[in-house]
N, C-alpha and C positions, 0 to 999 in steps of 0.2 A: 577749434576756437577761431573765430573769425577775426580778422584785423584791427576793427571797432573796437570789440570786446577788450581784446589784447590791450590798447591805447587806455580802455576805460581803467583796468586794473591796475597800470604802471600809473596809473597818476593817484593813484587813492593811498592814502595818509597812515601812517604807520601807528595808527593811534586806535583805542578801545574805540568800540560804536557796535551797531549793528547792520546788517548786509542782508539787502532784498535782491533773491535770483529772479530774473521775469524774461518771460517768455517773448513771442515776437508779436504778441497783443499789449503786452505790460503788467498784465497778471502777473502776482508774487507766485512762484512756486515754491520756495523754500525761504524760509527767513533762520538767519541764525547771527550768532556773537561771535567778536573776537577783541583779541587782545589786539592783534595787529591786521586790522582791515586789509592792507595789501598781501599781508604774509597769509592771510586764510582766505583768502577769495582765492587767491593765485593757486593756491595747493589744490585747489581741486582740479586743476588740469595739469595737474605734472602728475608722470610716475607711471603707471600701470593701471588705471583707473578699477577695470573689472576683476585682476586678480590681489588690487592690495586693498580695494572698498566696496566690496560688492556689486551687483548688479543693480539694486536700487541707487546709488549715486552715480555710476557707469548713464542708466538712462535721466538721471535727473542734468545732468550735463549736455548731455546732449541735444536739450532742451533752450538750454539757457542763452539768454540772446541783449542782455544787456544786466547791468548793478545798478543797485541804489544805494545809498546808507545813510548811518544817522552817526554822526558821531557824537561820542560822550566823552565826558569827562574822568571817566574810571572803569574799569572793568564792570564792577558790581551794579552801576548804572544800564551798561551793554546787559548784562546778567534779567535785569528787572523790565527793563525794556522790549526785550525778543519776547519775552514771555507775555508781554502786555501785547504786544504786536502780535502773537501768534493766535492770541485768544482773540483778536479783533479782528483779522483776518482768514484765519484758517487757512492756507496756502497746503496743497494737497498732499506737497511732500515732508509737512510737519504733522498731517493728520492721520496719514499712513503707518506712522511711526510708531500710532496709538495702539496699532495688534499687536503690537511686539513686547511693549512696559508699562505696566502705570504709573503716571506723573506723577511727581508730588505737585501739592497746594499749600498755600501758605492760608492759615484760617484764623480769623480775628470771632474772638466767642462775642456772642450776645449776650452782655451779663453787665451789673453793675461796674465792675473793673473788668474789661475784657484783655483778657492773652491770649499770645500767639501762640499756635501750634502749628506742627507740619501733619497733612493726612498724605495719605494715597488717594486718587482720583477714584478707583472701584470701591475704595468706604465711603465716598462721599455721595458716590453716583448707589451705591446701592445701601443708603441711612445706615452705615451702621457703627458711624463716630453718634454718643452721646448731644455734645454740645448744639446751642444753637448758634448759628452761624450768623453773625456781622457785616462778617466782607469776607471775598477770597481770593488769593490770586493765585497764578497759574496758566498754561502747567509749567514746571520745571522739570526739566528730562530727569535731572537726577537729585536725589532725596540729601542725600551726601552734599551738595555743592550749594543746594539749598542753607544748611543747616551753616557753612561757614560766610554764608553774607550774611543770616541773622547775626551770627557774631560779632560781624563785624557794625550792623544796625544798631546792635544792642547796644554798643560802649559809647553811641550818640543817642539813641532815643531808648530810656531805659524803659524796660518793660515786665510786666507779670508774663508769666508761664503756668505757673501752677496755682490750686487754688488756695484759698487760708488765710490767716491773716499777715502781714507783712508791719506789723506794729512793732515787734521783736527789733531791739538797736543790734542785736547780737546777729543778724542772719547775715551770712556771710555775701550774698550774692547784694545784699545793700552794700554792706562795707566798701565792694570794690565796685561799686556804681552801677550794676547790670538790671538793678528795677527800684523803682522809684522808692525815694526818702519819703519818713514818715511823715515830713512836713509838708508833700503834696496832698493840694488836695484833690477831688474829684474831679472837679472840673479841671484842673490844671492836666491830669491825668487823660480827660478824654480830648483835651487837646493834644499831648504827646499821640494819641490813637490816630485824630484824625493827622498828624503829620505825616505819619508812617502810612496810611492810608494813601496819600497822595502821593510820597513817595515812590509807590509801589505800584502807584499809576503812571510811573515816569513823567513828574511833575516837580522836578528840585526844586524850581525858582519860584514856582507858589511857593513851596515850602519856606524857602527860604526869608519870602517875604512875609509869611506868615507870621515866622520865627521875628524878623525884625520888628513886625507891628507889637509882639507880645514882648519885648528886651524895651522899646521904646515906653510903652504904658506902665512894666513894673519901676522904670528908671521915675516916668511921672510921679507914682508912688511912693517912691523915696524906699523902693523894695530892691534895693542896688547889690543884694547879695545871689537872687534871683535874677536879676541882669544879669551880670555876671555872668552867670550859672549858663542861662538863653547863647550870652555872646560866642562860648567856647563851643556852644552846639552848631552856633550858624560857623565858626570856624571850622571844625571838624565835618561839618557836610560839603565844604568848599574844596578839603583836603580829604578827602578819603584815602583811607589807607589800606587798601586790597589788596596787597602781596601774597595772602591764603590764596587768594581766589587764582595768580595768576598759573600757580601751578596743576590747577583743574582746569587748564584752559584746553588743552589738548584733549580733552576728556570729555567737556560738556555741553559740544553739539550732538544735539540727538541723532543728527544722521551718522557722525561723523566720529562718534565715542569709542574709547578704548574697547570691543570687544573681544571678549576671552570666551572660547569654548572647552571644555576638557572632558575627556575619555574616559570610560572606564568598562572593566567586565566583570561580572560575579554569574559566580556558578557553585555547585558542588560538585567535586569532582565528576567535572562537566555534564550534568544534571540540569536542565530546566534556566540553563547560561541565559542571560541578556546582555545586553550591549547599552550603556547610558550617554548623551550628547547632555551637559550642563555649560550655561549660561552665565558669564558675571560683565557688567556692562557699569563703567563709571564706578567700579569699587564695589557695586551690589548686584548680589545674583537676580539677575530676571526667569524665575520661575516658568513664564507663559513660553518661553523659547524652548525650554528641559522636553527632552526628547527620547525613547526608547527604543529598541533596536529588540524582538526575537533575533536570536542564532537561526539561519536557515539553510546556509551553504553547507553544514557538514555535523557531527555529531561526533562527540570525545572531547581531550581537553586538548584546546590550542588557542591560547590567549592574540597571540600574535594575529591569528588569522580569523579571530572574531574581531581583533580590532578593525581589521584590513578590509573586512567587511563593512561593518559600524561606517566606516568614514569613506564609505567607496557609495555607498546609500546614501548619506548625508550630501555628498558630494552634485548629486544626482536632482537633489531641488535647488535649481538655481534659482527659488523664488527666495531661501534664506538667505538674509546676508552674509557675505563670505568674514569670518573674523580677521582679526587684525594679529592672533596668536592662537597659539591649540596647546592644551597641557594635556599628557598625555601619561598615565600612574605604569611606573616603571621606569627602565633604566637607559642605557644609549642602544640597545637594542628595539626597544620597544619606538623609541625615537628615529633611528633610522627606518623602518619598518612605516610607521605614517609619512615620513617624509619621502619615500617610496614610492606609495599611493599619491600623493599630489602632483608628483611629478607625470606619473601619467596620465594626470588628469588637466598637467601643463596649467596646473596652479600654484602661485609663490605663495604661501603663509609660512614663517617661522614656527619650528616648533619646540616644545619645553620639556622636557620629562622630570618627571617627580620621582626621584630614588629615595625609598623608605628603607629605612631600620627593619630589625626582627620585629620590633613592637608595632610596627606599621604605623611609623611617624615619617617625617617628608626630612631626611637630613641632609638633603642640596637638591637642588636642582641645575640641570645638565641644558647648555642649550646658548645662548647671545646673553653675555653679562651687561651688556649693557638693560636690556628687557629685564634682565631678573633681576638689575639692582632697582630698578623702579618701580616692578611691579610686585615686587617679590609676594607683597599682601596681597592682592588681590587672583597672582597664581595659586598659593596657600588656601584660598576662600574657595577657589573653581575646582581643584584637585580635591577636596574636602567634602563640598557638596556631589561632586561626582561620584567618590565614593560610596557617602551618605545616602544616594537616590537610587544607586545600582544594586545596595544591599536590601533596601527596604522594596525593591520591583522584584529582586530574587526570592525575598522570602513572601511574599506573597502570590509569586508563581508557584512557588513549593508548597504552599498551603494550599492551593487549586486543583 
């Protein structure tokens, strides 16, 4: 990191926003969020770049030749904003990303009352959501992180989800404010749509002005319960309250997200053995990463030494990005055994083992408590689908 650079990141603001890397033309190369602009720009040059983040951010650094940012006013702003930025932009090292996961999209239906829903980018790109589509925004790395700013949208701009009628005083998600009163009407309705539309275009202060033109005209009206109503909305977009969101923060750069890889091996007494590589990224497993391993160094049964295998292969395409954690089914044996292999392969990744019961259930896990007290769910999800993939490649080796 060059001096410049250094100077540029110690002066930047402890605050939500969003951060343009650019090259020595000014071309964006990566765009992402943060909770704390100095604290996640600065991160990507400390540490060990290529053995603790892979090779894809190892070379996007070495790249990078000056910052930009935007700040916001809240995380979930930073949140709406990358992703408006990225769709506008396309910067190469957010577009790369896209062989790896499908996005989520945030999807407003074409319909008399239109709600929100969340798709994947491959339903959308290949028709096979029902609805007609509105608006859309997008992508969001992760489906999960998506789902808790809607929540937090929702207790300011209520909204439909589902379809049916919402005339019912009894329906509970009215009672506590999450989609509109029966006393709205249509139009009142499509202007909550277009608020959140513009929103989403990272556009608060239209909003807000919006907001105030509509609190002014129903006050005209002498409809001052509906003011009201307006006022506490333009308050709460003023105060956003995104404390969900800041503990997804370490999570929800796409280059830069918790990933977890984990192990496994099924055989019949050592019969037609594979070796399975599973994927969970930001809490959800990424399918397109899930990787299979034939046994080919040796023949009988030796778990150990198909693993040794599995992760000696793996190891071997530096084009994947390297994870951030390995879970690996078995005990401290099985754990010291991959961590064996990395070492001479003079790579750091932590690793986790999953020691099951007789019933082949996961009852602890062996490995940095502090990782497993955080991630415990989502080792649980990766050691699970591992299993799950390894059994279902074995029996359909077996049936071949």
């Amino acid at each position: 990191m060059n001096h410049r650079l250094k100077n540029e990141l110690d002066k930047l603001p402890e605050k939500p926003g969003v951060y343009y890397f650019c090259d020595t033309q000014g071309n964006f190369l990566y765009i992402g969020k943060a909770t704390s602009l100095k604290h996640r720009t600065k991160s990507y040059f400390q540490g060990d770049m290529m053995q603790k983040r892979g090779p894809l951010i190892h070379k996007l650094v070495e790249q990078i030749d000056s910052v930009v940012i935007t700040q916001t006013d809240s995380v979930l702003e930073a949140l709406i904003l990358e992703s408006h930025e990225i769709k506008k932009h396309q910067p190469p090292y957010n577009t790369r990303e896209k062989s790896q996961i499908s996005f989520a999209y945030l999807v407003i239906t074409d319909e008399e009352y239109p709600r929100l829903l969340v798709k994947r980018e491959r339903d959308i790109l290949e028709k096979k959501i029902k609805e007609k589509i509105l608006y859309s925004f997008g992508p969001f790395s992760s489906k999960r992180t998506l789902f808790t700013a809607l929540k937090i949208i929702r207790k300011i701009f209520p909204y439909r989800s589902v379809r049916g009628s919402y005339d019912e005083k009894s329906t509970v998600y009215q009672q506590i404010g999450l989609v509109p009163g029966v006393s709205q009407t249509k139009e009142e309705y499509r202007e909550t749509i277009e608020q959140i539309r513009y929103f989403f275009m990272g556009k608060k202060k239209k909003v807000v002005s919006m907001l105030e033109k509509q609190m002014k005209q129903y006050a005209a009206d002498m409809e001052f319960e509906k003011a009201e109503f307006i006022k506490k909305r333009i308050f709460a977009l003023k105060h956003i309250q995104d404390v969900a969101l800041l503990d997804d923060d370490l999570k929800i750069d796409s280059l830069d997200s918790f990933r977890i890889e984990a192990y496994d091996i099924a055989h019949m007494f050592g019969q037609n053995m594979v070796g399975v590589m599973t994927v969970v990224k930001q809490g959800e497993p990424d399918t397109d990463s899930y990787r299979q391993f034939n046994i080919k160094s040796f023949e009988g049964i030796d778990d150990l030494r198909a693993l040794e295998e599995v992760l000696t292969r793996r190891l071997a395409h530096k084009e994947w990005a390297y994870p951030d954690c390995i879970v690996v089914d078995g005990g401290a044996v099985h754990k010291r055994r991959m961590e064996q292999v990395l070492r001479e392969h003079e790579v750091s990744i932590p690793v986790v083992a999953a020691k099951k019961n007789d019933k082949h259930k996961v009852e602890a896990f062996i490995g940095q408590k502090k990782l497993i007290e955080r991630y415990k769910k989502d080792f649980l999800l990766a050691n699970s689908e591992s299993h799950r993939f390894a059994i279902t490649l074995h029996r359909k080796k077996r049936r071949k």
